[in-house]
PyMOL Python script that loads the backbone (N, CA, C, O; Angstrom):
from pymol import cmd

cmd.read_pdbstr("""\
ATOM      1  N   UNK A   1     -43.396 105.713 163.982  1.00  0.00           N
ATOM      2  CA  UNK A   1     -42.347 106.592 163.500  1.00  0.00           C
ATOM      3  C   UNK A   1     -42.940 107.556 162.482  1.00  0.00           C
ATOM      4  O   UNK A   1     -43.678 107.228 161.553  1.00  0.00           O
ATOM      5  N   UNK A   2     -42.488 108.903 162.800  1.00  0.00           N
ATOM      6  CA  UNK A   2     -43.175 109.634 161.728  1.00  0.00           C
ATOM      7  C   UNK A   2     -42.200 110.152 160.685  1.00  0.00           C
ATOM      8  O   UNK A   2     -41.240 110.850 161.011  1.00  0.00           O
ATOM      9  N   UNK A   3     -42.459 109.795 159.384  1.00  0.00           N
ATOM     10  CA  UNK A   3     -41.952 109.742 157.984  1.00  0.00           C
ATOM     11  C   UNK A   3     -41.261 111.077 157.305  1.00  0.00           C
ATOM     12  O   UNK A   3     -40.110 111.177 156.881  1.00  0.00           O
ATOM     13  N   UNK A   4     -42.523 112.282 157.331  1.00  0.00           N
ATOM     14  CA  UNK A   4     -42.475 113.291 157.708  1.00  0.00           C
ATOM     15  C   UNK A   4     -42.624 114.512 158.284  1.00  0.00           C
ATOM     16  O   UNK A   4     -43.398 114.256 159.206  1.00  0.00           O
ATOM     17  N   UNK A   5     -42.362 115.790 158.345  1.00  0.00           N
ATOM     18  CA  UNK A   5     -41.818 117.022 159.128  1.00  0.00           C
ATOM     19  C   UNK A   5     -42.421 117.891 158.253  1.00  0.00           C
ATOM     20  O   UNK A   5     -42.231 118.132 157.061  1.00  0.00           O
ATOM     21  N   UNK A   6     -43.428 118.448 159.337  1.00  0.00           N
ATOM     22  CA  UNK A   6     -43.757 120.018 158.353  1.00  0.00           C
ATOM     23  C   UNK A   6     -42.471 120.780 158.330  1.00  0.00           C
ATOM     24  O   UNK A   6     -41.621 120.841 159.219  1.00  0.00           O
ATOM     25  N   UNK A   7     -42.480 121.388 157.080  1.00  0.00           N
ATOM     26  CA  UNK A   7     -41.456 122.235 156.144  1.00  0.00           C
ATOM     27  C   UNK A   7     -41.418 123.073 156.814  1.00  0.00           C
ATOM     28  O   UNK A   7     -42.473 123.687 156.977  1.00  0.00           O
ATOM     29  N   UNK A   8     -40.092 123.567 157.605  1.00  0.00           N
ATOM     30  CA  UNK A   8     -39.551 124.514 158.652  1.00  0.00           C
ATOM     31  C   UNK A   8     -40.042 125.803 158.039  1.00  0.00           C
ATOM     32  O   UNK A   8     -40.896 126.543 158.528  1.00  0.00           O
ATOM     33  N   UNK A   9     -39.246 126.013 156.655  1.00  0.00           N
ATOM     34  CA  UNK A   9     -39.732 127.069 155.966  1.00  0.00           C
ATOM     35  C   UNK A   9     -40.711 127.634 155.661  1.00  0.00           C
ATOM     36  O   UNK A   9     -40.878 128.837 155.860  1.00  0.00           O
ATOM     37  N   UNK A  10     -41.639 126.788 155.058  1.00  0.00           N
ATOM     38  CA  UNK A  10     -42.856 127.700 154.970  1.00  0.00           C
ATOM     39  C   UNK A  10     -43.745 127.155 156.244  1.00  0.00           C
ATOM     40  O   UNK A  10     -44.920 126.856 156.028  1.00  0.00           O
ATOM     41  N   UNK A  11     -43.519 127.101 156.792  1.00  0.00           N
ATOM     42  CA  UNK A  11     -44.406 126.020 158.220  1.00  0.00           C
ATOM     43  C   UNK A  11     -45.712 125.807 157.898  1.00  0.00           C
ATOM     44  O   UNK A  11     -46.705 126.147 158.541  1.00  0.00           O
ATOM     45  N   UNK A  12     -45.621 124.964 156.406  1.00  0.00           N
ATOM     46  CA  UNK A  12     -46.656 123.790 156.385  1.00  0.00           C
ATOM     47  C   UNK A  12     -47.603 123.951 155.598  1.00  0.00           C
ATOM     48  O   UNK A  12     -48.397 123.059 155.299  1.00  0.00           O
ATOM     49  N   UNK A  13     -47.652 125.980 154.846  1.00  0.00           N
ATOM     50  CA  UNK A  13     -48.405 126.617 154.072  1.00  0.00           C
ATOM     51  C   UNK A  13     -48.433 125.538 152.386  1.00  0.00           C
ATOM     52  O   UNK A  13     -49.366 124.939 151.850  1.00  0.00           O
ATOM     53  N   UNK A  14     -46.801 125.708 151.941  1.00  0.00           N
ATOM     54  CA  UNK A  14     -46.363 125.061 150.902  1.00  0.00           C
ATOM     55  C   UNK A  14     -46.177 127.016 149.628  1.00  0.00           C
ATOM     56  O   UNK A  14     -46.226 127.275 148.425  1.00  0.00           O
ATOM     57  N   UNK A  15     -46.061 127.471 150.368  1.00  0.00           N
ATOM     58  CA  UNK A  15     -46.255 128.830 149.389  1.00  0.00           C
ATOM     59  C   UNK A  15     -44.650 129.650 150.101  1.00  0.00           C
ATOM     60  O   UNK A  15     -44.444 129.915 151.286  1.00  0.00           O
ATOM     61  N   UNK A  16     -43.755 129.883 148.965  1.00  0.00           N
ATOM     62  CA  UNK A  16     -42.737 130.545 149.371  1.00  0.00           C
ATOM     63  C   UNK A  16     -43.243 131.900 150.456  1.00  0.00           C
ATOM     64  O   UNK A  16     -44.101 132.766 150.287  1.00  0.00           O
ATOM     65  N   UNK A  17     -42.556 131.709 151.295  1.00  0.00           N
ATOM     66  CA  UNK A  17     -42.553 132.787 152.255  1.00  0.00           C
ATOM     67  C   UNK A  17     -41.859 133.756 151.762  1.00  0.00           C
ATOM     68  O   UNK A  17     -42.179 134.707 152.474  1.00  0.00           O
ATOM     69  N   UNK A  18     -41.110 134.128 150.995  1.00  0.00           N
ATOM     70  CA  UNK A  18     -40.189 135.366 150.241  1.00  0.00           C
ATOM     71  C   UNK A  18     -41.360 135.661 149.257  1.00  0.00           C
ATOM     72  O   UNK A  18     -41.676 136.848 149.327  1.00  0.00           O
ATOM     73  N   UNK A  19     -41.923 135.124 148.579  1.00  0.00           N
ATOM     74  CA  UNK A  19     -42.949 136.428 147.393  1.00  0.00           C
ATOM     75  C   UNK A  19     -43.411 137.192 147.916  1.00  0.00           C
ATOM     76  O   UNK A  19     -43.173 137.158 149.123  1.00  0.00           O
ATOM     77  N   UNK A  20     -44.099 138.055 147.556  1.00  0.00           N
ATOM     78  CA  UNK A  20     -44.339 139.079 147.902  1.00  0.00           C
ATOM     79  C   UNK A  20     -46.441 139.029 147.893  1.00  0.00           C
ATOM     80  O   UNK A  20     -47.137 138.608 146.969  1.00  0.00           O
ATOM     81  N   UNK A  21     -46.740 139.384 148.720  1.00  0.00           N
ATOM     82  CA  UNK A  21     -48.515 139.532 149.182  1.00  0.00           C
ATOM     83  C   UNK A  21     -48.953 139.945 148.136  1.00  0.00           C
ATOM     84  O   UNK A  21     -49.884 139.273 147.692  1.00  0.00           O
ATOM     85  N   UNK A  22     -48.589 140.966 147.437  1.00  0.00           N
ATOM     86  CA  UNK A  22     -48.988 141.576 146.051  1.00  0.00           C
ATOM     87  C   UNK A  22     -49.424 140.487 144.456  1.00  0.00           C
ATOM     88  O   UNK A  22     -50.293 140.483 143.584  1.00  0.00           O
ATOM     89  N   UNK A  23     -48.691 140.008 144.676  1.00  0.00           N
ATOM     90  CA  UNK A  23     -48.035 139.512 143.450  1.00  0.00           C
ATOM     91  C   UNK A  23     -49.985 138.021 143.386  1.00  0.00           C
ATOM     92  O   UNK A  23     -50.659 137.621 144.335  1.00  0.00           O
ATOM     93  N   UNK A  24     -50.122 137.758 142.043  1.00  0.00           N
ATOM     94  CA  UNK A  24     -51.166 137.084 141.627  1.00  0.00           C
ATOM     95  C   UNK A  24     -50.546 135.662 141.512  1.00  0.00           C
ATOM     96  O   UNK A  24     -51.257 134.693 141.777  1.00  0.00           O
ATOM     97  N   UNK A  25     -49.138 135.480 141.096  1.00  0.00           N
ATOM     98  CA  UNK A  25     -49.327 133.688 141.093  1.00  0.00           C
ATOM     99  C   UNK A  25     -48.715 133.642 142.236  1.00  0.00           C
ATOM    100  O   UNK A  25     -48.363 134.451 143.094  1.00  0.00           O
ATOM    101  N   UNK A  26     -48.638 132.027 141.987  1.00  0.00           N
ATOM    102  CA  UNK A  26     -49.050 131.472 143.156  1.00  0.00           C
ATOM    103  C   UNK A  26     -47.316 130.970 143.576  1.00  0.00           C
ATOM    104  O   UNK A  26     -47.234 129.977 142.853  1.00  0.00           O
ATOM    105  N   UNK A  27     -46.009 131.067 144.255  1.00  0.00           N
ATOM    106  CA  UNK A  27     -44.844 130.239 143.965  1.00  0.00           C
ATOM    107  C   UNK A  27     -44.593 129.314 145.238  1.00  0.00           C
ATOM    108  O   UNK A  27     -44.877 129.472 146.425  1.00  0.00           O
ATOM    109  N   UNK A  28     -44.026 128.406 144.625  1.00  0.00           N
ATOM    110  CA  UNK A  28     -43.787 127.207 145.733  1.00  0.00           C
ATOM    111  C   UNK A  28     -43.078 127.017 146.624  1.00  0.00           C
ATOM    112  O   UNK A  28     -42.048 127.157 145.964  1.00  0.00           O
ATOM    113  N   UNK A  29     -42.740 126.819 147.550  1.00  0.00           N
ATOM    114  CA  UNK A  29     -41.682 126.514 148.385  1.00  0.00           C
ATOM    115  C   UNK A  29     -40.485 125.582 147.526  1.00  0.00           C
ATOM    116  O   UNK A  29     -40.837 124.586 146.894  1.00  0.00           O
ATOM    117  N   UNK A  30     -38.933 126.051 147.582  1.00  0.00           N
ATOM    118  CA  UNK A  30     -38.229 125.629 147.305  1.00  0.00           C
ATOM    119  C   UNK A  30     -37.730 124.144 148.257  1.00  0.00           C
ATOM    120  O   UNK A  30     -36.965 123.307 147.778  1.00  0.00           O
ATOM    121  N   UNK A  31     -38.167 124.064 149.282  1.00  0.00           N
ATOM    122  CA  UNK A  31     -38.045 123.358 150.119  1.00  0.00           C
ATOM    123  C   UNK A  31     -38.743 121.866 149.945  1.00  0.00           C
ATOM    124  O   UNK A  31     -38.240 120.823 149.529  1.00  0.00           O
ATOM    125  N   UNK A  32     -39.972 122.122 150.375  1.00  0.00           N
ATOM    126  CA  UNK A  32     -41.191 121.148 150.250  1.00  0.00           C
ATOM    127  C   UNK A  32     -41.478 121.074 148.619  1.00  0.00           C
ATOM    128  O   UNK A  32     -40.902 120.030 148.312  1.00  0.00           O
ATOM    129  N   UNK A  33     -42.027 121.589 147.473  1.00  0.00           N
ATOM    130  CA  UNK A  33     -42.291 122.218 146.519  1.00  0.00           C
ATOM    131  C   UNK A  33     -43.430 122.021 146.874  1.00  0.00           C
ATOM    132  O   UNK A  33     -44.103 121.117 146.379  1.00  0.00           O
ATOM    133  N   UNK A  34     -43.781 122.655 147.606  1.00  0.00           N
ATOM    134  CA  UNK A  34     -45.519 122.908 147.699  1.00  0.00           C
ATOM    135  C   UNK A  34     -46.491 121.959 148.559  1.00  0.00           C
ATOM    136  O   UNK A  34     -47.658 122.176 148.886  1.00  0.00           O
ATOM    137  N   UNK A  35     -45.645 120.799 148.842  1.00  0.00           N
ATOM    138  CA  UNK A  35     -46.152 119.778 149.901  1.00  0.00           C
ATOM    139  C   UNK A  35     -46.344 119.890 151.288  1.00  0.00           C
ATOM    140  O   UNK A  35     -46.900 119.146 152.096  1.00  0.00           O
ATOM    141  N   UNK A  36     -45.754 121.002 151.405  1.00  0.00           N
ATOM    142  CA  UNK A  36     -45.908 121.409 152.812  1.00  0.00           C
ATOM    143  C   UNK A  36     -45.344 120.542 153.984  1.00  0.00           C
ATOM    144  O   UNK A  36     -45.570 120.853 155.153  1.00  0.00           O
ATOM    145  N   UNK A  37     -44.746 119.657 153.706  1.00  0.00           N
ATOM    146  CA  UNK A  37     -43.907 118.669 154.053  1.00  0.00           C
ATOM    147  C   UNK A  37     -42.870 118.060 154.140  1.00  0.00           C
ATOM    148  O   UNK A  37     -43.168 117.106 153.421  1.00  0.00           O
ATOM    149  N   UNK A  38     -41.372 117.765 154.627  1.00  0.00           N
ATOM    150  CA  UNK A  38     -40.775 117.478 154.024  1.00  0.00           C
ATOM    151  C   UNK A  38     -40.373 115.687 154.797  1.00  0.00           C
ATOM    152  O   UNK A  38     -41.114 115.244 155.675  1.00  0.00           O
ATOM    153  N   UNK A  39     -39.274 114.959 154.347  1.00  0.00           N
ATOM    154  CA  UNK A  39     -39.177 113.535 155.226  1.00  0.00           C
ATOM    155  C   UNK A  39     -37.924 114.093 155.845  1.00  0.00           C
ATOM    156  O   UNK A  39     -36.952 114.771 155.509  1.00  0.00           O
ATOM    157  N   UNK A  40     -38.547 113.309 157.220  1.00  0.00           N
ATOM    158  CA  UNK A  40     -37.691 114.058 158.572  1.00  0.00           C
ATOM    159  C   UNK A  40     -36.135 112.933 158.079  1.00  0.00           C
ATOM    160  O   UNK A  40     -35.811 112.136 157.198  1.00  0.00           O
ATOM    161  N   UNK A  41     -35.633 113.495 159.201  1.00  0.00           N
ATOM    162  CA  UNK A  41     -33.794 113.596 159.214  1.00  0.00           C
ATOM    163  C   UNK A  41     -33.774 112.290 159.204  1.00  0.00           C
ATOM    164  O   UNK A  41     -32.995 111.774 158.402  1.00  0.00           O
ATOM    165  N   UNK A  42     -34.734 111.259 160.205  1.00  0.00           N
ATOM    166  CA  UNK A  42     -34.633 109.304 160.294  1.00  0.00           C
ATOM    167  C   UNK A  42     -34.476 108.988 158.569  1.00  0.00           C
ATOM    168  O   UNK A  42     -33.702 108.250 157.960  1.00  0.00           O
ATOM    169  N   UNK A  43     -35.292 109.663 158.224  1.00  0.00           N
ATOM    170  CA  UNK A  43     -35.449 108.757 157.066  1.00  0.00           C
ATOM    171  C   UNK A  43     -34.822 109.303 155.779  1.00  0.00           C
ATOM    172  O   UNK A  43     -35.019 108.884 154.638  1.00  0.00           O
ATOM    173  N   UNK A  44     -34.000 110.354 156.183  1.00  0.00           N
ATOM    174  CA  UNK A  44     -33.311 110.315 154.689  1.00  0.00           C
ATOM    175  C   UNK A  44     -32.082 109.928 155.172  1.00  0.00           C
ATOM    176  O   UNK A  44     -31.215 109.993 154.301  1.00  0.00           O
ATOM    177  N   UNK A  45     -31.647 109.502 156.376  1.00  0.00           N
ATOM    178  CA  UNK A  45     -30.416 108.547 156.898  1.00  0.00           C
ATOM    179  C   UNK A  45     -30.542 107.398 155.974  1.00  0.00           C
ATOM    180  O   UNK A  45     -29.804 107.123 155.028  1.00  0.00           O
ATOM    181  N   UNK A  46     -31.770 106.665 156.467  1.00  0.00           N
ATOM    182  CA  UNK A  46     -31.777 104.838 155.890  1.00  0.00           C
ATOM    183  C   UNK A  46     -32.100 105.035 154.317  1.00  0.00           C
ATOM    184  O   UNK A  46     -32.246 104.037 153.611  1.00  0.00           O
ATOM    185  N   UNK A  47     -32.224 106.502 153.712  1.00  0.00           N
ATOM    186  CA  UNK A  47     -32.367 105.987 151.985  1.00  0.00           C
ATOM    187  C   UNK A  47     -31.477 105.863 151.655  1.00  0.00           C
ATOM    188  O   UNK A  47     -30.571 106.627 151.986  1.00  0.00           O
ATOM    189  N   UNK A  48     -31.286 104.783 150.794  1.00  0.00           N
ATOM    190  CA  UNK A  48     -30.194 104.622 150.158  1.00  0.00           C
ATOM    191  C   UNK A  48     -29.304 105.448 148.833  1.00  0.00           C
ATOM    192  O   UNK A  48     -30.030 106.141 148.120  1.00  0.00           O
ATOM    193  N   UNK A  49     -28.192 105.429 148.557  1.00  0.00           N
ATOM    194  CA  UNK A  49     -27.844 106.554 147.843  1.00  0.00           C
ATOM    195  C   UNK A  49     -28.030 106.105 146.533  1.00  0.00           C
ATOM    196  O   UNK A  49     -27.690 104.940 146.324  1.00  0.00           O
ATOM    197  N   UNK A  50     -28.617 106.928 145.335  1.00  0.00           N
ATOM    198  CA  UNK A  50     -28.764 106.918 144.215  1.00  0.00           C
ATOM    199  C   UNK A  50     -28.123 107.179 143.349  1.00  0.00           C
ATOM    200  O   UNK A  50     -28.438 108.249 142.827  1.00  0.00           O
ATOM    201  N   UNK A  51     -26.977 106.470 142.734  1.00  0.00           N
ATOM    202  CA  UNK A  51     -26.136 106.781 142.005  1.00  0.00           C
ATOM    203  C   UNK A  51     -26.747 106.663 140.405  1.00  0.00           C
ATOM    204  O   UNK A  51     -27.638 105.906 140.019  1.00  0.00           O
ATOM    205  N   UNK A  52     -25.914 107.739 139.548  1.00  0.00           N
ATOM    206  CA  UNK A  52     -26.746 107.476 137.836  1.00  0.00           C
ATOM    207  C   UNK A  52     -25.569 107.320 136.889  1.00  0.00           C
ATOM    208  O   UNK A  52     -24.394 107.192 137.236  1.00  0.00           O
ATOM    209  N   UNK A  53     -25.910 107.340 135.987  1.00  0.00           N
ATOM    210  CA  UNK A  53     -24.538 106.861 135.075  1.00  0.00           C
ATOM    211  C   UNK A  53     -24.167 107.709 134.330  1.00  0.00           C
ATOM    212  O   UNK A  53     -23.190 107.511 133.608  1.00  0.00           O
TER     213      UNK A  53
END
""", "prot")
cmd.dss("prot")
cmd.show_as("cartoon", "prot")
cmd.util.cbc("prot")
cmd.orient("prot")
């Protein structure tokens, strides 16, 4: 079973696809944050929900 799913969005770079080519830093995917990865649809079914107080 695979855990996770390259990040639709940036497909897998980990670098926002909206900045701009110009620009010197570096920004992350809002998605992945930079992992280039995200955990596919199986497995954020079976996590359990995290409630805080």
């Amino acid at each position: 079973m695979n855990d996770f799913d390259i990040c639709e969005r940036c497909d897998g770079s980990g670098a926002d696809p909206l900045q701009s080519f110009h620009d010197d830093e570096f920004t992350h995917c809002r998605d992945c944050r930079g992992d280039g990865v995200t955990l596919s649809f199986d497995e954020l079914i079976e996590e359990p929900l995290r409630l805080s107080a």
